[in-house]
VEXBA-507257 format. One record per residue (C-alpha): x, z, y; residue in three letters. Coordinates in steps of 0.25 Angstrom, whole numbers, plus 5000, padded with zeros to 4 digits. Layout:
// residues N
<atom><u>X</u><w>Z</w><v>Y</v><resn>ala</resn></atom>
...
// end
This chain:
// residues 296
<atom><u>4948</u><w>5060</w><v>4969</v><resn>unk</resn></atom>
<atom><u>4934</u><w>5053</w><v>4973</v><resn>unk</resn></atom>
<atom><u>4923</u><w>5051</w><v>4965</v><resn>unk</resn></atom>
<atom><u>4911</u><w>5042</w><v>4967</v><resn>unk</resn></atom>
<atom><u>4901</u><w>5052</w><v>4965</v><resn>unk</resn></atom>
<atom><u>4890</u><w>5039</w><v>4962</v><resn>unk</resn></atom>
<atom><u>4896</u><w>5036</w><v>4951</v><resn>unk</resn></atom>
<atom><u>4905</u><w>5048</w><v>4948</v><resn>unk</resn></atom>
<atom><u>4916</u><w>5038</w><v>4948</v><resn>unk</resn></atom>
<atom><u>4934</u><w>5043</w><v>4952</v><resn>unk</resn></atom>
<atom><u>4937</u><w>5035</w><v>4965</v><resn>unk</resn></atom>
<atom><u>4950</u><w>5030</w><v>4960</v><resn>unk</resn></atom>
<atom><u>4954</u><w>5022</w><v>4972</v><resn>unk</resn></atom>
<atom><u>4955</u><w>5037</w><v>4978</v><resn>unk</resn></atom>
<atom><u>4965</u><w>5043</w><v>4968</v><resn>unk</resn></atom>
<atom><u>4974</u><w>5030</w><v>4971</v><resn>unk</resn></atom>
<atom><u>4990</u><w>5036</w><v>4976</v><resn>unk</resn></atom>
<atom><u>4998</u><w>5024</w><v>4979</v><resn>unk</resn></atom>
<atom><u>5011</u><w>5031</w><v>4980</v><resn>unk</resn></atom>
<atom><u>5010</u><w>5037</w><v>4965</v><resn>unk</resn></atom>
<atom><u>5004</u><w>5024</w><v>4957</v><resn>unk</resn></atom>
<atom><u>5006</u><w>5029</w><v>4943</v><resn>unk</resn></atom>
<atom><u>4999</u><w>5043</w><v>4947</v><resn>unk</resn></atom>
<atom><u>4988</u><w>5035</w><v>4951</v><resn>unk</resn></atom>
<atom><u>4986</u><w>5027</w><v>4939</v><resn>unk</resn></atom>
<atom><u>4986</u><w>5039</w><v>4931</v><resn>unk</resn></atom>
<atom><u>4975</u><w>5043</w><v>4940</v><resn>unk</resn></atom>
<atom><u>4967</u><w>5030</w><v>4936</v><resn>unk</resn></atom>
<atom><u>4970</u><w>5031</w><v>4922</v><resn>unk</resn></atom>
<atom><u>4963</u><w>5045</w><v>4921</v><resn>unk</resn></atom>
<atom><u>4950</u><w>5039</w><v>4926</v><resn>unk</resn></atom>
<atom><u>4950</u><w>5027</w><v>4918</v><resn>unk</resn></atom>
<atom><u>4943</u><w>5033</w><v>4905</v><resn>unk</resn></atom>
<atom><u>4930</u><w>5036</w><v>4913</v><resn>unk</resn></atom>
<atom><u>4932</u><w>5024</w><v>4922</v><resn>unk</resn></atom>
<atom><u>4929</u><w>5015</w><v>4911</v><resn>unk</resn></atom>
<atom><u>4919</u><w>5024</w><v>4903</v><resn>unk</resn></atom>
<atom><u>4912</u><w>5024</w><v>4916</v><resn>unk</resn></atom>
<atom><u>4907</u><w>5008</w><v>4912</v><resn>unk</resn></atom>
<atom><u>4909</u><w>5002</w><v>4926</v><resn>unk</resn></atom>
<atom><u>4917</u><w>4992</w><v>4926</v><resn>unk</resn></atom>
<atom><u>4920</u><w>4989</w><v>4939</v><resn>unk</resn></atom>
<atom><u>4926</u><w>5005</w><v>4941</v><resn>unk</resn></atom>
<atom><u>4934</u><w>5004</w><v>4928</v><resn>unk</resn></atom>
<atom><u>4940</u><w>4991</w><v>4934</v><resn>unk</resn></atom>
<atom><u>4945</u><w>4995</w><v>4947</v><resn>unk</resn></atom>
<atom><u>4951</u><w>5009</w><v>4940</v><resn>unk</resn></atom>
<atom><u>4960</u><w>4997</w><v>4931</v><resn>unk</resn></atom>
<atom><u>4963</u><w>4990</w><v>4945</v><resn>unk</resn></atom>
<atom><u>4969</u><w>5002</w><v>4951</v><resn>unk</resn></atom>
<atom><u>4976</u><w>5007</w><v>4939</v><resn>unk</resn></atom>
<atom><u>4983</u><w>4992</w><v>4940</v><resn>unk</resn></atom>
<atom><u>4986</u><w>4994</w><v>4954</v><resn>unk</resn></atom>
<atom><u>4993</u><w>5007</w><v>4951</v><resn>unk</resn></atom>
<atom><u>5001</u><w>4999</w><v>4940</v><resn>unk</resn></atom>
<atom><u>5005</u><w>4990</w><v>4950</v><resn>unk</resn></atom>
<atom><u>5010</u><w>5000</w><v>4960</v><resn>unk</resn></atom>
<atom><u>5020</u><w>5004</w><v>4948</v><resn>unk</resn></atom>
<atom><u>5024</u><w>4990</w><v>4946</v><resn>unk</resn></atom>
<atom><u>5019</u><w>4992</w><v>4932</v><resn>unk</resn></atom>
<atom><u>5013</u><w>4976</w><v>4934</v><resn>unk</resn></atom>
<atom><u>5011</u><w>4973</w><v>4920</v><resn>unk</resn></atom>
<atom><u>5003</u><w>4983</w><v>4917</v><resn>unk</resn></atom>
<atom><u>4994</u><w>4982</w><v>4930</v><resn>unk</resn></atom>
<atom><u>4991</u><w>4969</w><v>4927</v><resn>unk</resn></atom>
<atom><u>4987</u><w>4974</w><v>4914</v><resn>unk</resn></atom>
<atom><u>4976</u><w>4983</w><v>4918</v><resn>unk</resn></atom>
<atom><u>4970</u><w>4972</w><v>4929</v><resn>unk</resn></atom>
<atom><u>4970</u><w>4964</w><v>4916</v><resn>unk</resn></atom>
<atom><u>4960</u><w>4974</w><v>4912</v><resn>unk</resn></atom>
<atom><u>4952</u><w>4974</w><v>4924</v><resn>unk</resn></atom>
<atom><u>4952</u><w>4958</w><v>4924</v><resn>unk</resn></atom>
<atom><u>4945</u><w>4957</w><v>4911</v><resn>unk</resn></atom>
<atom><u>4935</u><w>4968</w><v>4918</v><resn>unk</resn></atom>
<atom><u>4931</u><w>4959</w><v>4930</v><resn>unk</resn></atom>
<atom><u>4919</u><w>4954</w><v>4926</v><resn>unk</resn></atom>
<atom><u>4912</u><w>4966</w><v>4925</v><resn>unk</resn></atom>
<atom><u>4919</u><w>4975</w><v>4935</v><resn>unk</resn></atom>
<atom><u>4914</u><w>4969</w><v>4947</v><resn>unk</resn></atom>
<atom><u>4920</u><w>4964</w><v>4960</v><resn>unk</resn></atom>
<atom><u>4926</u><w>4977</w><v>4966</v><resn>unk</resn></atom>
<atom><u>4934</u><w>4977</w><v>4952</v><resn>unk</resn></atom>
<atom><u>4937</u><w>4964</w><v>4954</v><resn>unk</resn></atom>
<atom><u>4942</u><w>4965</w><v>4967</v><resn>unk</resn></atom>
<atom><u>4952</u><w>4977</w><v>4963</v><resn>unk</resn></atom>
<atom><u>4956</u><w>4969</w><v>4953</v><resn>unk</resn></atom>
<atom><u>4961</u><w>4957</w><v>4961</v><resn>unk</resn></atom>
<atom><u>4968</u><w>4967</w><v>4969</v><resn>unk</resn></atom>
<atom><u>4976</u><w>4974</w><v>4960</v><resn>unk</resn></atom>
<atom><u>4979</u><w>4963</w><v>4952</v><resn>unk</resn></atom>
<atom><u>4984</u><w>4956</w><v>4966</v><resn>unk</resn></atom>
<atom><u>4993</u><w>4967</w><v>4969</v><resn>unk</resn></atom>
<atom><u>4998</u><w>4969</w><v>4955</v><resn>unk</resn></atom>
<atom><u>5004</u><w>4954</w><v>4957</v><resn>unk</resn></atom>
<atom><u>5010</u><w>4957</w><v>4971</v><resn>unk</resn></atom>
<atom><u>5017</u><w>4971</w><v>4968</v><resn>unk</resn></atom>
<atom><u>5024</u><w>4963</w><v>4956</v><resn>unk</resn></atom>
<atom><u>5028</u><w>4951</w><v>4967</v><resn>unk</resn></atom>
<atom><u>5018</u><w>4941</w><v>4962</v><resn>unk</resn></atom>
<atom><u>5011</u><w>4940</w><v>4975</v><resn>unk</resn></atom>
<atom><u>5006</u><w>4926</w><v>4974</v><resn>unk</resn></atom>
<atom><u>4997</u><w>4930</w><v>4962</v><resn>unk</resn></atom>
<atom><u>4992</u><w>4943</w><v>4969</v><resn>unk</resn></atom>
<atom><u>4986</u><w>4933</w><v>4981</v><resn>unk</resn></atom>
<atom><u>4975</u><w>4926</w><v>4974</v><resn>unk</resn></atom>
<atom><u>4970</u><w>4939</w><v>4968</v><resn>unk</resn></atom>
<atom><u>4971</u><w>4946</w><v>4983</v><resn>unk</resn></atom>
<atom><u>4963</u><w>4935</w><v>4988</v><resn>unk</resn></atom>
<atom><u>4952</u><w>4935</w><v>4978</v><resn>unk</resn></atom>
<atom><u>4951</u><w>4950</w><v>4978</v><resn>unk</resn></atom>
<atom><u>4949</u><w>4949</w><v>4995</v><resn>unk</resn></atom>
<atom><u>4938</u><w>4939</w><v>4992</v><resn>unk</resn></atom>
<atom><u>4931</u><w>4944</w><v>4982</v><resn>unk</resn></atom>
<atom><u>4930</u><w>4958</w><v>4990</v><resn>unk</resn></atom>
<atom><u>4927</u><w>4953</w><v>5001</v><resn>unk</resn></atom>
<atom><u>4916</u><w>4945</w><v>4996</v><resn>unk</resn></atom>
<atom><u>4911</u><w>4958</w><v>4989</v><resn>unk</resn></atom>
<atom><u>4912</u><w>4964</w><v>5002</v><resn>unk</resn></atom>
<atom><u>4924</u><w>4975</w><v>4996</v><resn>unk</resn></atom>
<atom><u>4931</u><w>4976</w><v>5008</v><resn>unk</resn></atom>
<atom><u>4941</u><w>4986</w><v>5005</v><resn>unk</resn></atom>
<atom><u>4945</u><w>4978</w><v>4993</v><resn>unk</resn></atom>
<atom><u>4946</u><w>4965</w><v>5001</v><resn>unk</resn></atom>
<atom><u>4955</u><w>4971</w><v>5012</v><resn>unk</resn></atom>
<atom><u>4963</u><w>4975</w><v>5001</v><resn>unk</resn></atom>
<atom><u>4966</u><w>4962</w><v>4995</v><resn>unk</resn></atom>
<atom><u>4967</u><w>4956</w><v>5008</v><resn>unk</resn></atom>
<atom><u>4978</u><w>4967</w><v>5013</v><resn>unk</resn></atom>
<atom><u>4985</u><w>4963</w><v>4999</v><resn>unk</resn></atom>
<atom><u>4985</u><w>4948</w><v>5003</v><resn>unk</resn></atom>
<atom><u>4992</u><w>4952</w><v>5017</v><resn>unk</resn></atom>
<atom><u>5003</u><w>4956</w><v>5009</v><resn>unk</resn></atom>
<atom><u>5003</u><w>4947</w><v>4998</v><resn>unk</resn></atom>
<atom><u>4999</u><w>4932</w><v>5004</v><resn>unk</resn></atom>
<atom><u>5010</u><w>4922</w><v>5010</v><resn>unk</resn></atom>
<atom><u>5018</u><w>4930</w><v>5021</v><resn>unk</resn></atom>
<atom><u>5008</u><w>4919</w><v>5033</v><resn>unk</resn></atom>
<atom><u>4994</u><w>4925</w><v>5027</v><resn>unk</resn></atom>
<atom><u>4998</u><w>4938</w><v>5026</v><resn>unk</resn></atom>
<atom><u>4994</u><w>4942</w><v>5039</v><resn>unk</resn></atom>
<atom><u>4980</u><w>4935</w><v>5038</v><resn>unk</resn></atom>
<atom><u>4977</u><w>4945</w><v>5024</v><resn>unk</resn></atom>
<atom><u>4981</u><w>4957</w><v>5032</v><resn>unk</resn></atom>
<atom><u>4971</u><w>4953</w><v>5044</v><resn>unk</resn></atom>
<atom><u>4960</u><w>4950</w><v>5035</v><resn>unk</resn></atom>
<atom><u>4961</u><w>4963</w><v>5028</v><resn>unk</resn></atom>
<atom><u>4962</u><w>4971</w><v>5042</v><resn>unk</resn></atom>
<atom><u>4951</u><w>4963</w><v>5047</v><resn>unk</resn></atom>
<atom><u>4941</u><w>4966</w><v>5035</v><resn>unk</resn></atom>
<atom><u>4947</u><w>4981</w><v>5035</v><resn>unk</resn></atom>
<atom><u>4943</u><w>4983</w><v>5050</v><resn>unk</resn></atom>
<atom><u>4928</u><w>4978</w><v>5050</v><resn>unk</resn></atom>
<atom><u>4925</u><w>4983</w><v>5035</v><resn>unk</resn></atom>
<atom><u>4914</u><w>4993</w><v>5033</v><resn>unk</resn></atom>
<atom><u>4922</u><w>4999</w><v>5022</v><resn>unk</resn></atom>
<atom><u>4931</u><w>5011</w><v>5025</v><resn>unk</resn></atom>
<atom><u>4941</u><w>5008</w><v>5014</v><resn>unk</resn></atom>
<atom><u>4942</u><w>4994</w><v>5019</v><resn>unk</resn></atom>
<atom><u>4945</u><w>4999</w><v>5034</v><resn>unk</resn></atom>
<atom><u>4958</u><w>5010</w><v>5028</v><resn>unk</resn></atom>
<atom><u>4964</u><w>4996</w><v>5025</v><resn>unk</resn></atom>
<atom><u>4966</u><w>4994</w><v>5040</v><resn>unk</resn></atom>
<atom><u>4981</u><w>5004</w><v>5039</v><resn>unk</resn></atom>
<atom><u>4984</u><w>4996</w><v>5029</v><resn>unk</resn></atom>
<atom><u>4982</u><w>4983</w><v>5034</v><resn>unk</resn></atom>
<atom><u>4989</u><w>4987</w><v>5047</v><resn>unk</resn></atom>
<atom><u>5002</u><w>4990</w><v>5041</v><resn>unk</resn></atom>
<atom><u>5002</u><w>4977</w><v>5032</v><resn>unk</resn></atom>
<atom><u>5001</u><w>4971</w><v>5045</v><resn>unk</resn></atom>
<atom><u>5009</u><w>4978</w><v>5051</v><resn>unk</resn></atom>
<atom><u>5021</u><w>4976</w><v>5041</v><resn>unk</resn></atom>
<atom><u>5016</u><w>4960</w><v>5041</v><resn>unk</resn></atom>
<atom><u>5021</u><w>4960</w><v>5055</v><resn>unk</resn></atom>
<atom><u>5032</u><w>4969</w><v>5051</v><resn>unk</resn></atom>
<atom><u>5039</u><w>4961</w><v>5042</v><resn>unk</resn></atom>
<atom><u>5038</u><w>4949</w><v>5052</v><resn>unk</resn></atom>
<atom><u>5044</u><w>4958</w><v>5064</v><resn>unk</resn></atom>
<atom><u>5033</u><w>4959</w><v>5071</v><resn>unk</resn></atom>
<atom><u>5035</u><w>4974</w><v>5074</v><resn>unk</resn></atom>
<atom><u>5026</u><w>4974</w><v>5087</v><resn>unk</resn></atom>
<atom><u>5014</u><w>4969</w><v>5079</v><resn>unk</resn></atom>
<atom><u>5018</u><w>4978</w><v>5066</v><resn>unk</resn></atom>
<atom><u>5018</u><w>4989</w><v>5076</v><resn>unk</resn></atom>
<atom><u>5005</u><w>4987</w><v>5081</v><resn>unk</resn></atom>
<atom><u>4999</u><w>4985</w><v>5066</v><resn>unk</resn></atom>
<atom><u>5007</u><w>4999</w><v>5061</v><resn>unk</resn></atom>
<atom><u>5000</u><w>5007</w><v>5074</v><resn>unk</resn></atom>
<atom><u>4987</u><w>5002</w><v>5069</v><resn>unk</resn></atom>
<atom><u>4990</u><w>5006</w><v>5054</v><resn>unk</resn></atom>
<atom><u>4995</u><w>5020</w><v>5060</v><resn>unk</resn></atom>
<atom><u>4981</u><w>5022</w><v>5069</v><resn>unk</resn></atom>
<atom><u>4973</u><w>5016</w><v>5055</v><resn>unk</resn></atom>
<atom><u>4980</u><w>5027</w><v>5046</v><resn>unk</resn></atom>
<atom><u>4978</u><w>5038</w><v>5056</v><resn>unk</resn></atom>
<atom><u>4964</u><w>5036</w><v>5056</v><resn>unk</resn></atom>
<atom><u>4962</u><w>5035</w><v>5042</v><resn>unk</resn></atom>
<atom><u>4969</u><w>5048</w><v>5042</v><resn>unk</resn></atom>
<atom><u>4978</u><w>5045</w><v>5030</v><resn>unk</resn></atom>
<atom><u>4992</u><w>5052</w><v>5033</v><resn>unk</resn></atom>
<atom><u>5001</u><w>5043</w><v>5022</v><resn>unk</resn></atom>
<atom><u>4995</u><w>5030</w><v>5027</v><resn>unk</resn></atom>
<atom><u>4998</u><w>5033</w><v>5040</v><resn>unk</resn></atom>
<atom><u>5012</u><w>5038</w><v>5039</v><resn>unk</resn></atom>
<atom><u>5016</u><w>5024</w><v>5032</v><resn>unk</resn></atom>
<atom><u>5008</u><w>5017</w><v>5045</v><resn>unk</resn></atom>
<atom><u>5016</u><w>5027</w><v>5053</v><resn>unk</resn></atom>
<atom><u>5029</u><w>5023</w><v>5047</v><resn>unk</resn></atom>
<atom><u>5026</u><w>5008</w><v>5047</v><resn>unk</resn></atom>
<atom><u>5025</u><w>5011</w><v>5063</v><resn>unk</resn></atom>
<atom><u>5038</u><w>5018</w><v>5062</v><resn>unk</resn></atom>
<atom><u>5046</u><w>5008</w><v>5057</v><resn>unk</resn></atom>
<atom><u>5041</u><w>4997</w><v>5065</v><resn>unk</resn></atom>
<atom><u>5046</u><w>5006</w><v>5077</v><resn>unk</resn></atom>
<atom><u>5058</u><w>5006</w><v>5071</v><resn>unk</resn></atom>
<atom><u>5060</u><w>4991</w><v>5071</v><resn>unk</resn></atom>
<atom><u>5055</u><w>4991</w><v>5085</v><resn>unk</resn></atom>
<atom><u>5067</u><w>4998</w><v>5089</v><resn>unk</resn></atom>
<atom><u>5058</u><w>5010</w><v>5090</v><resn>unk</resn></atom>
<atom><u>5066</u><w>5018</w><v>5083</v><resn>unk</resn></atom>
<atom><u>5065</u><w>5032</w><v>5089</v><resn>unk</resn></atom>
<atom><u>5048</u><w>5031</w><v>5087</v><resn>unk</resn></atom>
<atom><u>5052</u><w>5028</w><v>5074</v><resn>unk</resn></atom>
<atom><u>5059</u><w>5038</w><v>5068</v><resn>unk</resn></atom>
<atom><u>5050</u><w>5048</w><v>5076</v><resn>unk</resn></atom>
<atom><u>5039</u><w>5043</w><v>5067</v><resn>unk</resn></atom>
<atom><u>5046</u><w>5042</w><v>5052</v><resn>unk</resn></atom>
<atom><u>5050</u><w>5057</w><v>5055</v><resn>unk</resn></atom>
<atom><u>5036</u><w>5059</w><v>5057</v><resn>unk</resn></atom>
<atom><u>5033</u><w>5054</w><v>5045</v><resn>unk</resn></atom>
<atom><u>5044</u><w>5061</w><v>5039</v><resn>unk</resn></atom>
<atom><u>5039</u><w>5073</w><v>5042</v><resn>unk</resn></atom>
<atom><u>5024</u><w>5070</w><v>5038</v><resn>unk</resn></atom>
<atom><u>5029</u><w>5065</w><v>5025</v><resn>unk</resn></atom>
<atom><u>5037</u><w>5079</w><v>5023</v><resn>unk</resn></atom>
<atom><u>5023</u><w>5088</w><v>5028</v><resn>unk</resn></atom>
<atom><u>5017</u><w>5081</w><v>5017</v><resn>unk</resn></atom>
<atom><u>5027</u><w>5084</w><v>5006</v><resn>unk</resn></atom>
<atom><u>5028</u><w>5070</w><v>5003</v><resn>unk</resn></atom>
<atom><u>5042</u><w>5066</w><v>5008</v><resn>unk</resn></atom>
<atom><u>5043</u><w>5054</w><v>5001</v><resn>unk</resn></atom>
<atom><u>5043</u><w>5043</w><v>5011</v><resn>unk</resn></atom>
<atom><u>5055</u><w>5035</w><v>5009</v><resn>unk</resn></atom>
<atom><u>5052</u><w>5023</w><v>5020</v><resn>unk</resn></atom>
<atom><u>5051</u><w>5034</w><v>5030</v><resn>unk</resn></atom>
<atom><u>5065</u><w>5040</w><v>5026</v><resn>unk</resn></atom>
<atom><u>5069</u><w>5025</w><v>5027</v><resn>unk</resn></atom>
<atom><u>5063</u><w>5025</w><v>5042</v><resn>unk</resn></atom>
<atom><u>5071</u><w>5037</w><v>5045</v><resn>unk</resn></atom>
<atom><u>5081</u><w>5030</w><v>5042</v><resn>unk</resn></atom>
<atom><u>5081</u><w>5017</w><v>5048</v><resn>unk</resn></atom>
<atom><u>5078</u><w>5024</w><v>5061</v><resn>unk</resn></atom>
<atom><u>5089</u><w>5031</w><v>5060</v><resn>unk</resn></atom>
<atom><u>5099</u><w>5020</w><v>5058</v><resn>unk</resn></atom>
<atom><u>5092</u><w>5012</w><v>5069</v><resn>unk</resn></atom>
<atom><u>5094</u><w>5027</w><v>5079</v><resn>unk</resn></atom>
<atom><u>5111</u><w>5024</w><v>5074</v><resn>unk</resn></atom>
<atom><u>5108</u><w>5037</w><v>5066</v><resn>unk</resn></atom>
<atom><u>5113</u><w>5032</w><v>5053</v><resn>unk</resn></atom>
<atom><u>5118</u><w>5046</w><v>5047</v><resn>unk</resn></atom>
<atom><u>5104</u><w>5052</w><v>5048</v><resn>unk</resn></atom>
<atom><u>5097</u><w>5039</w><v>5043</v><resn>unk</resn></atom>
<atom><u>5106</u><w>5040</w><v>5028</v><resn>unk</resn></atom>
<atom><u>5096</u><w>5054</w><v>5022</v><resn>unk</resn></atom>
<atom><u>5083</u><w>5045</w><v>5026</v><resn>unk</resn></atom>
<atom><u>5088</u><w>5034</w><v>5020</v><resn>unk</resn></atom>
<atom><u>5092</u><w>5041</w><v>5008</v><resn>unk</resn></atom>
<atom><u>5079</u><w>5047</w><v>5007</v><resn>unk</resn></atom>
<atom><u>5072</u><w>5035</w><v>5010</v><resn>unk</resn></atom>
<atom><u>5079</u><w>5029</w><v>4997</v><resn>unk</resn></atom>
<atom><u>5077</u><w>5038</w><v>4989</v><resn>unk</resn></atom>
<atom><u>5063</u><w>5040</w><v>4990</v><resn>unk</resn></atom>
<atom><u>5060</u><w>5023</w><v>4992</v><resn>unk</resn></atom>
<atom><u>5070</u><w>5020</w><v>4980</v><resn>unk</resn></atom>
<atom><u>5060</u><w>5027</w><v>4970</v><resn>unk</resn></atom>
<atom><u>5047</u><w>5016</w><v>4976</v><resn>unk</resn></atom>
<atom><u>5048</u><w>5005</w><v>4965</v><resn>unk</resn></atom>
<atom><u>5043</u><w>4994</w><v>4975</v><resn>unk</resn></atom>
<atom><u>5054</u><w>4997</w><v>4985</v><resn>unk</resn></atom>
<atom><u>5066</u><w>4997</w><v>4973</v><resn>unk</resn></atom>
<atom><u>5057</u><w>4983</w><v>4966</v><resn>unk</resn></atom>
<atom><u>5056</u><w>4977</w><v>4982</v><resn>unk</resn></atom>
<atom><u>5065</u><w>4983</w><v>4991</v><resn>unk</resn></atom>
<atom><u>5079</u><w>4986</w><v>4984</v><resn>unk</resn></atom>
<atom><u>5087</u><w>4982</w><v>4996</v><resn>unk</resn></atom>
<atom><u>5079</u><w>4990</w><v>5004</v><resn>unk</resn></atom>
<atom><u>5082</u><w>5003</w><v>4994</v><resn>unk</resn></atom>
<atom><u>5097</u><w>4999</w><v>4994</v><resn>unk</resn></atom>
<atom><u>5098</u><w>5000</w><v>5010</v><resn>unk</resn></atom>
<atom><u>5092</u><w>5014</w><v>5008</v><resn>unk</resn></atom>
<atom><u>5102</u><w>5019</w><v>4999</v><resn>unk</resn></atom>
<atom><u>5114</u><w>5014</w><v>5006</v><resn>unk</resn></atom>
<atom><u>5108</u><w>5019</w><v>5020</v><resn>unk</resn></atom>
<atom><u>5106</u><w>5033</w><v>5014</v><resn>unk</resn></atom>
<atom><u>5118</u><w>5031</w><v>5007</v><resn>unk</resn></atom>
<atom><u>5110</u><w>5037</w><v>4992</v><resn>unk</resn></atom>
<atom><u>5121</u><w>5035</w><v>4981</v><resn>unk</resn></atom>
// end
């Protein structure tokens, strides 16, 4: 935890842990009580903000829309960096409960208005979220203007985005079978996260680069790397990645190695059947996993 020795303030954006969304509100919801004796408005708002976003990631929508109700009637006198978080979280409480069309318009205020108040970090964010959420032809244009503001800002948080930004475009040309292009897109993601020295982020960049081999028909270099990343993911005492198990297992089916594929796949289902986007998104996808590792 980081404080803001100026104004003696908790960072809370540092406590964030995307993976475990209901710790993380906890963790908000202890700093709430001073937040709000504190008088700044603008802080209190942004705490709410996050606290929603954490609602969202639970698919508890109702309620996230609640408490951005609370920071709407706020705006006024939190200022613009609120506002901003606001639109945001509001947008992506729309798109994660499939409403899309109404997260654009809030997407494309929120990168106006931070950009206008030169919040950088902010307005690559929004801009990031229009590249996944715009009609399928503008997509690629959202994700170019966020990389482009991410590379020439003076703001450190704004350049992190750049990993990011590499593997949505990378999976943009992905998901239209561009594997060359995604490849190249997924190398600079991998030398962006190395340089950042984050080991999580770049063992999902590394896994993105895996896979593409795979569809390459590189098959061998692939499965070299996800039992890298096995092993990496062990060291740490986290062995909890089901998309890598499924990798395993996939190259393994393409190598004609189907017995030794079944335990990944098994694995990878029952770790992935517990994520409740995968079940709510990609039950097909679950089902195949169950089959292939043939879990009764």
């Amino acid at each position: 935890m980081s404080i803001d020795a100026k104004t003696a303030r908790v960072d809370f954006d540092s406590l964030w842990n995307y993976d475990n969304p209901a710790a993380t509100e906890a963790k908000f919801r202890e700093l709430l009580p001073d937040a709000k004796s504190m008088g700044d408005t603008g802080y209190y708002a942004e705490l709410l903000t996050q606290i929603a976003r954490t609602q969202g990631l639970q698919q508890q929508f109702d309620f996230a829309h609640a408490t951005l109700d609370t920071v709407q009637g706020m705006l006024r006198a939190a200022g613009e960096k609120a506002h901003v978080r606001y639109l945001l979280e509001r947008g992506r409480a729309f798109n994660s409960d499939g409403k899309a069309v109404e997260a654009i318009p809030l997407f494309t205020e929120a990168w106006e208005t931070a950009l206008k108040e030169h919040l950088d970090f902010y307005a690559v964010d929004a801009a990031h979220m229009l590249g996944i959420v715009a009609p399928s032809d503008q997509r690629m244009a959202w994700n170019e203007k966020a990389l482009e503001l991410a590379e020439k800002s003076s703001d450190p948080r704004a350049r992190k985005w750049q990993g990011s930004l590499y593997n949505n475009i990378g999976w943009t040309y992905f998901d239209q079978k561009k594997y060359y292009t995604a490849l190249d897109m997924f190398q600079k993601a991998v030398v962006s996260r190395r340089e950042q020295g984050a080991p999580i982020p770049l063992r999902v960049a590394e896994w993105c680069l895996a896979k593409t081999y795979r569809m390459l028909g590189r098959v061998d270099e692939a499965l070299i790397i996800q039992q890298r990343l096995l092993k990496e993911w062990q060291g740490a005492g986290e062995d909890n990645d089901g998309y890598v198990y499924e990798e395993l297992g996939e190259c393994l089916m393409t190598l004609n190695r189907p017995e030794e594929a079944v335990p990944y796949f098994a694995k990878a289902y029952e770790l992935l059947s517990t994520d409740i986007w995968l079940s709510r998104d990609e039950p097909a996808r679950l089902q195949r996993l169950k089959e292939l590792g043939r879990v009764k």
